[in-house]
MIROVO-68242 format. One line per 2 residues: for each residue x, y, z of C-alpha. Coordinates in Angstrom, 2 decimals. Layout:
X:Y:Z ~ ...;
END
This chain:
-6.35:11.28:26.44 ~ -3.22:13.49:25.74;
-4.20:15.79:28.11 ~ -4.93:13.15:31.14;
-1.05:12.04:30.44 ~ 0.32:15.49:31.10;
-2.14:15.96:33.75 ~ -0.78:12.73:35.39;
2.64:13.48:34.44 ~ 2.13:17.09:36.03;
1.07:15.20:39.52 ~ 3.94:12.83:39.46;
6.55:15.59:39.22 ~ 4.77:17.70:42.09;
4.71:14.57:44.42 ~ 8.26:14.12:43.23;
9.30:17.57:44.26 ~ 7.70:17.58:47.35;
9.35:14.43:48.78 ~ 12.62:15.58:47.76;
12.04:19.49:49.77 ~ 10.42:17.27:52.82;
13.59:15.42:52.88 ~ 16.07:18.21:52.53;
13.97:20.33:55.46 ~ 14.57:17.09:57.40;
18.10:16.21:56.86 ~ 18.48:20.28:57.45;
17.08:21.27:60.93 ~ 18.45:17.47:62.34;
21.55:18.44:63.58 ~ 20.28:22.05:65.70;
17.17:19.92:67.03 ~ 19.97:17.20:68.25;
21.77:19.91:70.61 ~ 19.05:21.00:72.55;
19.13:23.41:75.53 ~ 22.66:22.36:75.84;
24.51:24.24:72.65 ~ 27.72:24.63:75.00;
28.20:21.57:74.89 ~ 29.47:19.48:72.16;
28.33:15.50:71.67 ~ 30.76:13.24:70.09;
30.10:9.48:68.65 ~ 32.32:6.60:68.84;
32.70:4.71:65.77 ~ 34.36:1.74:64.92;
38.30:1.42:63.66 ~ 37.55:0.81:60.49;
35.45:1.84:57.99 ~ 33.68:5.38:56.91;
32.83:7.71:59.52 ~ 29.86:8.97:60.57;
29.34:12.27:58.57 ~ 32.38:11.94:57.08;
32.38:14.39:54.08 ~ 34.36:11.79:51.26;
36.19:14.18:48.33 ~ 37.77:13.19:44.76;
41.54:13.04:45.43 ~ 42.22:16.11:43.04;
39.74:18.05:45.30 ~ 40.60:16.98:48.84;
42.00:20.05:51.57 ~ 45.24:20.29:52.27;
44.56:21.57:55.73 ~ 47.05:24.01:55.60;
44.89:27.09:55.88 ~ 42.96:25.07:59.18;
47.20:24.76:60.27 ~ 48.62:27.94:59.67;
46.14:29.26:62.58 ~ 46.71:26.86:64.86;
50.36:26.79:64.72 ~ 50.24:30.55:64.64;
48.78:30.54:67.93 ~ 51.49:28.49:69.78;
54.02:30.91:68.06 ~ 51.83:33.77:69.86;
51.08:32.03:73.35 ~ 55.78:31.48:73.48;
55.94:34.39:72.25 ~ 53.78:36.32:75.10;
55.60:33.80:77.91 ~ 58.65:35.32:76.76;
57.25:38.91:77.92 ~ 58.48:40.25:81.24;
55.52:42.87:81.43 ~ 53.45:39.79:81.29;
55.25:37.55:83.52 ~ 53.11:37.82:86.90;
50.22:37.27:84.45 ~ 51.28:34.24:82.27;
53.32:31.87:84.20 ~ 52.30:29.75:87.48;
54.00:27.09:89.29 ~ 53.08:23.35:87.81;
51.94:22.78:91.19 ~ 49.47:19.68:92.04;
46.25:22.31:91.60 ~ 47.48:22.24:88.15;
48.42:18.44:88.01 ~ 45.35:17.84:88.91;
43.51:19.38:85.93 ~ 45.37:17.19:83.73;
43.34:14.14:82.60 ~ 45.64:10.97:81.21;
45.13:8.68:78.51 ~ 48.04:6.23:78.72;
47.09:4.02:75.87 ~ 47.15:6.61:73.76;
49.42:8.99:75.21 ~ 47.12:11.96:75.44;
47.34:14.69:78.12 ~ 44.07:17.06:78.56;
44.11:19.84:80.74 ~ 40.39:20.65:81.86;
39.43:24.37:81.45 ~ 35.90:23.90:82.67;
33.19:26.24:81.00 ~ 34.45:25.48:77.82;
32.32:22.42:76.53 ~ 34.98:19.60:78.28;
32.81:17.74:79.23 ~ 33.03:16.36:76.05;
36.27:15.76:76.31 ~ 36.55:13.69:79.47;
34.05:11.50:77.54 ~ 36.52:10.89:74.70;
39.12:9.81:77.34 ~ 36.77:7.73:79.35;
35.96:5.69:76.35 ~ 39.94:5.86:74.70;
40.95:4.24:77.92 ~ 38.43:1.64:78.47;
36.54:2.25:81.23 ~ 33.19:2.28:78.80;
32.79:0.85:75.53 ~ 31.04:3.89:74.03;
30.27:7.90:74.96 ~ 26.43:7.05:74.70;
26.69:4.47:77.70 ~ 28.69:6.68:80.09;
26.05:8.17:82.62 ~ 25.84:11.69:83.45;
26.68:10.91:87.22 ~ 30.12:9.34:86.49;
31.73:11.36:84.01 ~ 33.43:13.64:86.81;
33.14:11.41:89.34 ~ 37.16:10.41:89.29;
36.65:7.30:91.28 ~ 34.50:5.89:89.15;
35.55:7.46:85.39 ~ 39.00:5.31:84.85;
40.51:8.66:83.93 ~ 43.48:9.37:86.03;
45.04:12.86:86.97 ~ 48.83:13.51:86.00;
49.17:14.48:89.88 ~ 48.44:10.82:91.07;
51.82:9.42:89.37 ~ 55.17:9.64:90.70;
57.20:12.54:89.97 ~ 59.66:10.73:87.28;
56.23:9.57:85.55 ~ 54.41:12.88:85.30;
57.83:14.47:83.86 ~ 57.66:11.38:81.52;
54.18:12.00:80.33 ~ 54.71:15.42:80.05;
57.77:15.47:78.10 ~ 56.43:12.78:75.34;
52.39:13.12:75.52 ~ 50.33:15.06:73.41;
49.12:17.83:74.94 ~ 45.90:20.02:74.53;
43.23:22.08:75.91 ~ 40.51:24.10:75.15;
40.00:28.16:75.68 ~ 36.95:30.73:74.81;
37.14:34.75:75.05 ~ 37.74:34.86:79.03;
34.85:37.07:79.87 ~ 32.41:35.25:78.18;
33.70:32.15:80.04 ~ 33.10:33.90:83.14;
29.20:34.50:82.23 ~ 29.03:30.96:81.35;
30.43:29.86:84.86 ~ 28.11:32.60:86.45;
24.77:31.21:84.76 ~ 26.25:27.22:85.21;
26.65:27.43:88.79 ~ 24.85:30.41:90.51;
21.65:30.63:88.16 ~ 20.71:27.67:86.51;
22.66:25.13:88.51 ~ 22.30:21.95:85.92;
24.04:19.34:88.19 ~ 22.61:20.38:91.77;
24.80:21.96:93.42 ~ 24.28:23.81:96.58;
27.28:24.96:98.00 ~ 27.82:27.22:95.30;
24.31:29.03:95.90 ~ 24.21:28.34:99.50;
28.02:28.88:101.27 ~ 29.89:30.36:97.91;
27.24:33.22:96.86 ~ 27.01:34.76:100.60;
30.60:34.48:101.46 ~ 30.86:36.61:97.71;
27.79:39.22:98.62 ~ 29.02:39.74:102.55;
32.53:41.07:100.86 ~ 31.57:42.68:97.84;
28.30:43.56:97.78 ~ 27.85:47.72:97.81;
24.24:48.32:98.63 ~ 23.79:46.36:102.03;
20.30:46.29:101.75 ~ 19.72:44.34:98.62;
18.05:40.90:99.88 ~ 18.29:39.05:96.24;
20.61:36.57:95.96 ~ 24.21:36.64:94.23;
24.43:39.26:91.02 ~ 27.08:39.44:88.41;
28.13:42.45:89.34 ~ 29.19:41.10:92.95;
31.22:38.16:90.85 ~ 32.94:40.35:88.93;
33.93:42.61:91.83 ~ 35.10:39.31:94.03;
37.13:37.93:90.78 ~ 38.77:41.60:89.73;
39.99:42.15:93.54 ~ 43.50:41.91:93.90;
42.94:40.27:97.37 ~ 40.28:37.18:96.07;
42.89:34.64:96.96 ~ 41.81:34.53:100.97;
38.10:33.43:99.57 ~ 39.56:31.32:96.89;
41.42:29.24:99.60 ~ 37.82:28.67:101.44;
35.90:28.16:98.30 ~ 38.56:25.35:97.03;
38.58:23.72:94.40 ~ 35.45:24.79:93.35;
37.48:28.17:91.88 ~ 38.55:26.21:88.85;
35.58:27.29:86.97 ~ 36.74:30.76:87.07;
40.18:31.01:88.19 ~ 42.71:31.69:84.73;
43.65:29.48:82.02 ~ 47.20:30.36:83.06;
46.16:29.18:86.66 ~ 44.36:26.12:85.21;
47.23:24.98:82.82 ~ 50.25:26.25:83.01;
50.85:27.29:78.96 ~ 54.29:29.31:79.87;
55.24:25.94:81.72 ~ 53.85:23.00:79.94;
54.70:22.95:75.89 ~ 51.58:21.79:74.62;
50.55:20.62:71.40 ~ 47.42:22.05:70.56;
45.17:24.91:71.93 ~ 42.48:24.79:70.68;
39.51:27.57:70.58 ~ 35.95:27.34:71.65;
34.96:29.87:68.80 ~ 36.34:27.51:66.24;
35.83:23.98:67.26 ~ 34.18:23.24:64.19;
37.98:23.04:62.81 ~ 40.13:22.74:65.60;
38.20:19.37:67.38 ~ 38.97:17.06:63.81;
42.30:19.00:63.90 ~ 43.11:17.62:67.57;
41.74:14.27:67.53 ~ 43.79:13.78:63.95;
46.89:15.05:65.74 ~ 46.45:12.96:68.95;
45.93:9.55:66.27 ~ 42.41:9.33:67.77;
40.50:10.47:64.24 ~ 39.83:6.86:63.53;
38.31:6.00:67.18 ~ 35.92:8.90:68.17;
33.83:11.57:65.35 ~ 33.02:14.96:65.81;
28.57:15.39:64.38 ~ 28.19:18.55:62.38;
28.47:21.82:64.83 ~ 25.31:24.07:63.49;
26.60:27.26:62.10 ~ 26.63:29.80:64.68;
26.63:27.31:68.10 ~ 30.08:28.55:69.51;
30.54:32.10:68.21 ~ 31.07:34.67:70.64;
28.32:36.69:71.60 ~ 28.94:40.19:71.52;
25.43:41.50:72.61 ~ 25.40:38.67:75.25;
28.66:40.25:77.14 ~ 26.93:43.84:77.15;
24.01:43.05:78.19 ~ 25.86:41.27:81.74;
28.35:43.72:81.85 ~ 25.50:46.26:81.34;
25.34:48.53:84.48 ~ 28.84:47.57:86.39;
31.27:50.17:86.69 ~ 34.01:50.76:84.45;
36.43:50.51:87.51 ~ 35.26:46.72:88.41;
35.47:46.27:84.77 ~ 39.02:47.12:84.13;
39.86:45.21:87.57 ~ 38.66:42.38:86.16;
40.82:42.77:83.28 ~ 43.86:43.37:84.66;
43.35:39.77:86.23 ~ 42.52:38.25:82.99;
44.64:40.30:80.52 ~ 47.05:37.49:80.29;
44.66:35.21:79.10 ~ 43.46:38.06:76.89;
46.94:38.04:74.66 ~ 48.02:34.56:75.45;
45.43:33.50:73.34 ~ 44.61:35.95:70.95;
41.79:37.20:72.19 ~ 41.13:41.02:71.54;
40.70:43.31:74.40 ~ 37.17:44.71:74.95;
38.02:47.95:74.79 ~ 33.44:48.71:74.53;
33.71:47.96:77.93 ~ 36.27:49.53:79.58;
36.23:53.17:77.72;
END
């Protein structure tokens, strides 16, 4: 009989085990199965005013961060971005004209006096979701569709440039101000793949009247039938003369044109930048700043989902001359040190 009851026990603490591994394994992989094909993008949650937040980690008092070693970086950063403005080397390369193409890039949430400057290929869609819900137009990210988010006439989400002059200087003078940035190049891949490979949204006119008006300029072997390469969009973006196809293409250049061209950061003293590679930190950093932490919730970020990808830039830079390359730089090398980002000297040497 003793040995049934350790036999028995034996079972229990087996079945025991195993629910406790099934559940771990469960509560483990959730997250990376929840971002799909999309891991560029970034889902956020509304959640009520009050109460605990939805994977909100709770610590004892005596153990809870400071958040000075997630500060120090991001304040370091500003420091970096005014101190490169203040470079005349740099000037043609960091500072624009807060013209209405910029203006217009510059989402407004009045009731919670929030400017966001859209730097598309760098997850904001997200973003404009936040807003969308902050001011009102939708009750909650989950119920905005796909088809509205940058559809302006429909989003409630107002430019800066539709205000009158006095109000825009208003906003930007008092507002909290952010936006978002990722190593340049690898921006440019992701706005290569977005709109001339895999073409999520349906979009024609980039495949169909941007690619050919790209390949009939830039393309060097004439005979090559297959459609637009990134070799040919690197060779249209690092020419010193792109601006004649940039004013046919329209506005459709903002997913590749400069931060500096986007936002203005010599112009416009923002509050935040915050980086692509580190969003894990810097998106509870921001929406704390901007007051917002108690309205809208970051979900985990699996490990790895917004590094940069080394190999990744190789292997599409892989074959393009070095010439085209450094071109391309010398366009972008204000973005390069505005934001900390380290030249890649593995490509151009």
């Amino acid at each position: 009989m003793h040995h049934q009851w350790l036999l028995l026990a034996a079972c229990f603490w087996v079945i025991l085990m195993f629910m406790v591994a099934s559940k771990f394994i469960t509560l483990t992989f959730k997250d990376p199965d929840a971002y799909s094909a999309k891991q560029e993008f970034l889902f956020l949650t509304a959640v009520p005013d009050a109460g605990r937040l939805p994977g909100e980690t709770h610590f004892p008092e005596e153990l809870k961060p400071t958040g000075k070693m997630l500060v120090e970086p991001l304040v370091q950063r500003l420091e970096l971005m005014r101190n490169v403005c203040r470079e005349d080397a740099l000037r043609n390369l960091s500072h624009t004209a807060v013209s209405k193409f910029v203006l217009d890039r510059i989402f407004v949430c009045d009731k919670h006096k929030i400017l966001f400057c859209q730097t598309p290929k760098v997850g904001n869609t997200q973003w404009k979701k936040v807003l969308i819900v902050l001011n009102g137009a939708f009750p909650s990210i989950e119920e905005i569709p796909e088809n509205v988010v940058h559809d302006h006439e429909k989003n409630g989400l107002p430019r800066l440039s539709s205000f009158s002059e006095a109000e825009i200087q208003k906003r930007l003078k008092t507002y909290f101000k952010f936006f978002i940035v990722r190593d340049p190049f690898e921006r440019l891949i992701s706005a290569f793949k977005d709109k001339f490979v895999h073409n999520p949204r349906f979009e024609p006119w980039y495949r169909h009247e941007i690619a050919p008006g790209i390949i009939r300029k830039y393309r060097r072997n004439r005979t090559e039938t297959r459609g637009i390469q990134f070799e040919d969009f690197v060779r249209y973006l690092g020419d010193p003369n792109h601006r004649w196809l940039d004013l046919q293409f329209g506005d459709h250049i903002i997913h590749w044109v400069t931060y500096v061209e986007l936002c203005a950061p010599c112009e416009i003293t923002y509050s935040v930048v915050g980086h692509h590679e580190t969003l894990e930190d810097d998106a509870p950093y921001i929406l704390r700043e901007a007051g917002i932490d108690h309205l809208v919730a970051y979900p985990t970020i699996p490990l790895g989902i917004t590094a940069y990808n080394r190999t990744k830039v190789e292997q599409y830079f892989l074959g393009i001359s070095k010439r085209d390359i450094r071109r391309l730089y010398a366009r972008f090398e204000g973005d390069f040190k505005l934001f900390g980002y380290q030249k890649p000297e593995f490509l151009l040497n």
